[in-house]
ZAVO-690114 format. One record per residue: residue number from 0; x, y, z of N, C-alpha, C in turn. Coordinates in nm, 3 decimals. Layout:
<sites>
+------+---------+---------+---------+---------+---------+---------+---------+---------+---------+
! seti !     n_u !     n_v !     n_w !    ca_u !    ca_v !    ca_w !     c_u !     c_v !     c_w !
+------+---------+---------+---------+---------+---------+---------+---------+---------+---------+
!  NUM !       X !       Y !       Z !       X !       Y !       Z !       X !       Y !       Z !
...
+------+---------+---------+---------+---------+---------+---------+---------+---------+---------+
</sites>
This chain:
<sites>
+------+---------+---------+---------+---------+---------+---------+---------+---------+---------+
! seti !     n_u !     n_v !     n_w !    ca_u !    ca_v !    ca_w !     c_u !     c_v !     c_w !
+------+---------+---------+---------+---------+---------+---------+---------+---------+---------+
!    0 !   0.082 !  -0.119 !   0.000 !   0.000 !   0.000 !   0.000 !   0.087 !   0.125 !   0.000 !
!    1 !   0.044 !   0.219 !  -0.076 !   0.153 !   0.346 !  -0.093 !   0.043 !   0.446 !  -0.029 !
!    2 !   0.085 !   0.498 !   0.085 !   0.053 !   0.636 !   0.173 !   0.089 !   0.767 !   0.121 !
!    3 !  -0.072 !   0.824 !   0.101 !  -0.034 !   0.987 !   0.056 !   0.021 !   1.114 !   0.183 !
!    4 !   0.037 !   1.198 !   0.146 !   0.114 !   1.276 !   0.217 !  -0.002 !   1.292 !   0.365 !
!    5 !  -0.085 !   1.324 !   0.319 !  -0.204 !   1.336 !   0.443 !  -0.202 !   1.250 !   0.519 !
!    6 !  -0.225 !   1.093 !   0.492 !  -0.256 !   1.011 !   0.533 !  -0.111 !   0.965 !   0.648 !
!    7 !   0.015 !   1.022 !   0.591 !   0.121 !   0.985 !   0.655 !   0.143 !   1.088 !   0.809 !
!    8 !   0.102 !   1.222 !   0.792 !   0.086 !   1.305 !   0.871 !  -0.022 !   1.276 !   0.996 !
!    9 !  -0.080 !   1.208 !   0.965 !  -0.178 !   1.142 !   1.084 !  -0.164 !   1.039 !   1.122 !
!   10 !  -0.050 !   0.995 !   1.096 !   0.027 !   0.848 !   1.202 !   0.018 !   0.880 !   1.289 !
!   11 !   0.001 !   0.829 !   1.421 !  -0.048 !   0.833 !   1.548 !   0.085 !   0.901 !   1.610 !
!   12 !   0.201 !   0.823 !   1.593 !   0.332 !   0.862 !   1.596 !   0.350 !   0.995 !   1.626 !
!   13 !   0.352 !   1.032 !   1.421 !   0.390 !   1.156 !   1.380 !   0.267 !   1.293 !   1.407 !
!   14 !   0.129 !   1.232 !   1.485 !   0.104 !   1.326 !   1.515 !   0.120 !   1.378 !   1.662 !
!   15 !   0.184 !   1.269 !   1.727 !   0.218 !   1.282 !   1.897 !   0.342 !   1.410 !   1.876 !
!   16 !   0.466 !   1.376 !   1.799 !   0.566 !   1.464 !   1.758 !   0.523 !   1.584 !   1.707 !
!   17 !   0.435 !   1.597 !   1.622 !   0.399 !   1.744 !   1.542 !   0.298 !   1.803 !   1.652 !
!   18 !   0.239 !   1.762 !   1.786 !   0.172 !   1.856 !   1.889 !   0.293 !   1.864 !   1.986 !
!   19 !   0.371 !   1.830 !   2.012 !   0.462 !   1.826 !   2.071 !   0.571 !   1.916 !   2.015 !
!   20 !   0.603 !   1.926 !   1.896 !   0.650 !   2.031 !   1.871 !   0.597 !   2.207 !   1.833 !
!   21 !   0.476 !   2.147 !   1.806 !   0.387 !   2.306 !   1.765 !   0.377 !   2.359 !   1.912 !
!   22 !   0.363 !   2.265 !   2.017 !   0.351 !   2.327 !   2.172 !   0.469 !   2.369 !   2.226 !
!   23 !   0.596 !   2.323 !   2.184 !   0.703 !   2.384 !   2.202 !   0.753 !   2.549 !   2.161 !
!   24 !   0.688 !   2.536 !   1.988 !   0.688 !   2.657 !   1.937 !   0.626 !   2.746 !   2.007 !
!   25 !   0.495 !   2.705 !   2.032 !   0.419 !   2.821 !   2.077 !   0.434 !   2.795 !   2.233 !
!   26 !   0.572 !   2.795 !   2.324 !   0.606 !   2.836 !   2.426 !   0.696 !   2.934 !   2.377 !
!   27 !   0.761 !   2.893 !   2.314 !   0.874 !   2.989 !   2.270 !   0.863 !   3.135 !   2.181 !
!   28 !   0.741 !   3.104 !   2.116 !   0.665 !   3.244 !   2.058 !   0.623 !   3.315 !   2.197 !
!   29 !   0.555 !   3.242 !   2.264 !   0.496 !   3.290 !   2.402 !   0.600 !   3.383 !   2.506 !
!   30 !   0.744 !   3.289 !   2.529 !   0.868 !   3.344 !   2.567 !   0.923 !   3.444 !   2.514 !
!   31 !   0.909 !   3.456 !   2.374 !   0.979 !   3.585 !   2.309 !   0.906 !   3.701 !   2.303 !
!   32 !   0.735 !   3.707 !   2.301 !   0.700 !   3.779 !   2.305 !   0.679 !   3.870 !   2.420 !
!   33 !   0.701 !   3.806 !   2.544 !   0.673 !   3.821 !   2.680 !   0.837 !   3.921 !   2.730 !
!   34 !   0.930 !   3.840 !   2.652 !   1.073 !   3.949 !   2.646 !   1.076 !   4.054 !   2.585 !
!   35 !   1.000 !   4.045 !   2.477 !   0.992 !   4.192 !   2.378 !   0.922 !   4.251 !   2.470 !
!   36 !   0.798 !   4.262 !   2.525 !   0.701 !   4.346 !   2.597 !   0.775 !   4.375 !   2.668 !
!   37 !   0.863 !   4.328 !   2.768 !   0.952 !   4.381 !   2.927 !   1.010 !   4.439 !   2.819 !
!   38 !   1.114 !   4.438 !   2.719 !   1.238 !   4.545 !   2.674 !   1.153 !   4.666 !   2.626 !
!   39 !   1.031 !   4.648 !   2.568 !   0.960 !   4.772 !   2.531 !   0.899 !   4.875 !   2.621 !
!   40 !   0.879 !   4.798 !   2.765 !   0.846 !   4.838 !   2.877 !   0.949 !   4.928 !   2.956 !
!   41 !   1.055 !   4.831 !   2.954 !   1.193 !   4.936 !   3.006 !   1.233 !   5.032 !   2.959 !
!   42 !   1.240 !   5.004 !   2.767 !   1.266 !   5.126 !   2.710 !   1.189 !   5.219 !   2.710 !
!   43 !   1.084 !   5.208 !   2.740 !   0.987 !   5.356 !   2.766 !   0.976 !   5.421 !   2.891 !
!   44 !   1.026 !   5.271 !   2.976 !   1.038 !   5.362 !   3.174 !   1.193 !   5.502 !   3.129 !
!   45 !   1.302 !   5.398 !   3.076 !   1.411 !   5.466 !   3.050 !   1.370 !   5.637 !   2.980 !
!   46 !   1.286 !   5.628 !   2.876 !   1.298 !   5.703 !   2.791 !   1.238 !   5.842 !   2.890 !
!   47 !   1.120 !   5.782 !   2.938 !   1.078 !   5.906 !   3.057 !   1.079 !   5.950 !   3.167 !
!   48 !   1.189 !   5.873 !   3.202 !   1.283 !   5.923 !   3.300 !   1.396 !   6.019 !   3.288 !
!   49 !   1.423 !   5.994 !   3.132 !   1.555 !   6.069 !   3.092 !   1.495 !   6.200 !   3.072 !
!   50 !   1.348 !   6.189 !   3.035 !   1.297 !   6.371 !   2.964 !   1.287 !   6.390 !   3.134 !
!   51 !   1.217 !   6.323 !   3.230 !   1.132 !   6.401 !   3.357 !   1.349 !   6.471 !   3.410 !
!   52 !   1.389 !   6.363 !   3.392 !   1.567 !   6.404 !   3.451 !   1.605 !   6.551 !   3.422 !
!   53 !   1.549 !   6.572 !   3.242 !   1.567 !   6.675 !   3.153 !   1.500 !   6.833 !   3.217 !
!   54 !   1.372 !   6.777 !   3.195 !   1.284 !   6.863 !   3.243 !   1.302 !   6.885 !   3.421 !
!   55 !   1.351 !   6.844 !   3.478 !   1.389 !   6.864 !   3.636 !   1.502 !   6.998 !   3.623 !
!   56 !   1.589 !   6.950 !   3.544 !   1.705 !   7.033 !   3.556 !   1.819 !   7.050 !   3.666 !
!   57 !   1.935 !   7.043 !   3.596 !   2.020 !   7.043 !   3.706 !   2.026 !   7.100 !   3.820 !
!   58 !   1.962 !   7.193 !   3.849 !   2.023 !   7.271 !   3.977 !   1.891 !   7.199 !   4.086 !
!   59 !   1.772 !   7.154 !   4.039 !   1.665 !   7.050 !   4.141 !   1.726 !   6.947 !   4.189 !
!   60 !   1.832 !   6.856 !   4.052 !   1.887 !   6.740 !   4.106 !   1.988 !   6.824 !   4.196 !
!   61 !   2.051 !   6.852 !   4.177 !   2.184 !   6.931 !   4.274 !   2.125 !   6.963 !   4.433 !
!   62 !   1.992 !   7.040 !   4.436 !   1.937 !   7.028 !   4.540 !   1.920 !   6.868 !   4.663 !
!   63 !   1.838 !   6.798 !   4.540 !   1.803 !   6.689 !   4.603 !   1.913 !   6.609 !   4.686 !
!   64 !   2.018 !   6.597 !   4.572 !   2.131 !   6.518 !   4.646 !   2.193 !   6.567 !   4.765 !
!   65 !   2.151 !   6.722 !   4.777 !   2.237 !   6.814 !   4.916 !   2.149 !   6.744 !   5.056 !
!   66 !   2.014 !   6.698 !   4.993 !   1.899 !   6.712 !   5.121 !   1.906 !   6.537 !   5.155 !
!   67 !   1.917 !   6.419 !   5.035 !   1.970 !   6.300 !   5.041 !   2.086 !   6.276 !   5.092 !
!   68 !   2.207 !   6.379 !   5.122 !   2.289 !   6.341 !   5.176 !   2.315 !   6.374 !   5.338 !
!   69 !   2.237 !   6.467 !   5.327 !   2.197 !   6.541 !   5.517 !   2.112 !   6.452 !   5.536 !
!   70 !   2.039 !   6.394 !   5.499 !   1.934 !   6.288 !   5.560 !   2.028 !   6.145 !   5.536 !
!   71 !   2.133 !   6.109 !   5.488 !   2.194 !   5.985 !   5.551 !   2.252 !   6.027 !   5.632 !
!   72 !   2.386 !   6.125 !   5.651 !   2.432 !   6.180 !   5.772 !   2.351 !   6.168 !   5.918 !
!   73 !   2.244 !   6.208 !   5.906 !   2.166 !   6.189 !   6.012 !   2.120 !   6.016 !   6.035 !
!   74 !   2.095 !   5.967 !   5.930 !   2.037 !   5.804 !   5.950 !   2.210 !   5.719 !   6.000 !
!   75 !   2.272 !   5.812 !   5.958 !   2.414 !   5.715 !   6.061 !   2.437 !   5.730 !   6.172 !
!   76 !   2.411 !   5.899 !   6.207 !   2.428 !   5.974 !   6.359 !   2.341 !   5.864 !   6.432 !
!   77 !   2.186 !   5.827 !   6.409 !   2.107 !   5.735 !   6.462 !   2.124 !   5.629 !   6.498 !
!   78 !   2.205 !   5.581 !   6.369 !   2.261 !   5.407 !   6.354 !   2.362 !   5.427 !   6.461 !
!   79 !   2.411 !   5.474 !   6.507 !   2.540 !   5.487 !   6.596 !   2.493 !   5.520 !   6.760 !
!   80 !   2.375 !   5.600 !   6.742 !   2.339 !   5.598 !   6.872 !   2.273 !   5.546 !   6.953 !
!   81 !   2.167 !   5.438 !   6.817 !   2.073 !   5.298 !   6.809 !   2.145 !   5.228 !   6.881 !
!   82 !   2.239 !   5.180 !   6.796 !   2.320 !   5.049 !   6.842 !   2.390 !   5.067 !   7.025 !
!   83 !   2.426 !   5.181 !   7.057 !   2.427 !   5.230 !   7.183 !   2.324 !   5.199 !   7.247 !
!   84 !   2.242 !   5.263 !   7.217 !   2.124 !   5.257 !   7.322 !   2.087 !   5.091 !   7.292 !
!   85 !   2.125 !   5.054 !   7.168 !   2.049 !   4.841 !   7.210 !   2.161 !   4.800 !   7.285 !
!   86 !   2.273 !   4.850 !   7.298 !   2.411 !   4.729 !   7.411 !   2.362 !   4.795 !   7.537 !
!   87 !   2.295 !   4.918 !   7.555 !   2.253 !   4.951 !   7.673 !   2.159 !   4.809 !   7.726 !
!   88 !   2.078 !   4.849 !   7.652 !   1.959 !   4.722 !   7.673 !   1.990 !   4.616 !   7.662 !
!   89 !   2.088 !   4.576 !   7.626 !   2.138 !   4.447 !   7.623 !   2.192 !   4.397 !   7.771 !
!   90 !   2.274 !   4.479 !   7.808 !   2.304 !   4.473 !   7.915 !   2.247 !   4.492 !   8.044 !
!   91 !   2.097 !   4.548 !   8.034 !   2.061 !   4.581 !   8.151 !   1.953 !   4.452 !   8.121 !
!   92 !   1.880 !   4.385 !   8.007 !   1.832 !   4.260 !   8.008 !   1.885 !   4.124 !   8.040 !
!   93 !   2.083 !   4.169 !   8.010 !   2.120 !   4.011 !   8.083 !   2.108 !   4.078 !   8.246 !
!   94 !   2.139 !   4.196 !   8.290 !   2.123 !   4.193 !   8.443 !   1.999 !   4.187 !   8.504 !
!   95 !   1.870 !   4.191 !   8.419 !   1.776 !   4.126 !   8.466 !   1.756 !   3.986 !   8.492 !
!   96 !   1.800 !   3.954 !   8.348 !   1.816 !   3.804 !   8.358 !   1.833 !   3.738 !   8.482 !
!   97 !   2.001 !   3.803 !   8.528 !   2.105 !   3.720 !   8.635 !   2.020 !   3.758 !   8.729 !
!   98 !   1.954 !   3.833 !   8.761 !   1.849 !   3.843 !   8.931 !   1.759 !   3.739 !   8.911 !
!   99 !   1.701 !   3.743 !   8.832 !   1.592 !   3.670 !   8.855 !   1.657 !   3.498 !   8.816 !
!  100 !   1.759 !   3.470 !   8.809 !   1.818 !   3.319 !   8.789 !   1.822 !   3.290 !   8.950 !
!  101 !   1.907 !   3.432 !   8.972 !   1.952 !   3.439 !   9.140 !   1.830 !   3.433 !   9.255 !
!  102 !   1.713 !   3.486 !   9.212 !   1.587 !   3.492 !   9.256 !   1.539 !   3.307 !   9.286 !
!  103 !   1.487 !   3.291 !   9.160 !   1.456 !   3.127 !   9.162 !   1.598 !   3.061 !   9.250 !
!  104 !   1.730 !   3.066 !   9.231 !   1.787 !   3.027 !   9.323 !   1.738 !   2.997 !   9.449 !
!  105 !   1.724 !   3.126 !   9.477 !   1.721 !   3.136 !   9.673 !   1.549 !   3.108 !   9.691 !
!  106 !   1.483 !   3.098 !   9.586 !   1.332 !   3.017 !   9.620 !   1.360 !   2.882 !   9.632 !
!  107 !   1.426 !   2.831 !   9.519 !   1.443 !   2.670 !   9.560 !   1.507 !   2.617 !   9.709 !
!  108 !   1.645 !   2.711 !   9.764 !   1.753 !   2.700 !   9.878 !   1.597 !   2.674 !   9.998 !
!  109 !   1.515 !   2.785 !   9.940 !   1.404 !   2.851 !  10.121 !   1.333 !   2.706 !  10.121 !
!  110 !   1.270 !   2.664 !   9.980 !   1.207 !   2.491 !   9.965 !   1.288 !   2.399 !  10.071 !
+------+---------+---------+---------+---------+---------+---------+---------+---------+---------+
</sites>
């Protein structure tokens, strides 16, 4: 028996392989298109950021960075006096601690 082209394309086989590959494709159409949208997405965050940058003008950014950098100065002065004030507390929570170990002590001794 000689098989026409149709008839060969619907081998059970060759049609397990040809959904199996059209589903591959169309992940990969799916994947590329999903990358184009993010790069088209970025390039337009980029693009209007660069005009709002434009339209700000230097001497706003120049500002900003004077007032961003007095406000970390200060978030370190904090960080420095934080961490002070937590070894404070650190220390006055292990000397709570040690009383009250010393406490239950001398309750069990009075038992």
């Amino acid at each position: 028996l000689i098989k026409t082209a149709s008839q060969e394309a619907l081998a059970p086989g060759k049609l397990e392989i040809n959904f199996e590959e059209l589903l591959k494709h169309k992940e990969e159409m799916e994947k590329r298109r999903t990358e184009e949208e993010r790069r088209q997405k970025l390039e337009m965050e980029k693009q209007a950021f660069e005009q709002l940058r434009q339209e700000m003008g230097e001497d706003e950014i120049n500002e900003s960075n004077e007032i961003v950098s007095t406000e970390y100065e200060e978030l370190l002065n904090l960080k420095r006096t934080g961490s002070i004030q937590a070894k404070n507390l650190k220390s006055k929570f292990e000397k709570i601690k040690q009383l009250t170990e010393e406490e239950i002590q001398k309750k069990i001794e009075e038992e």
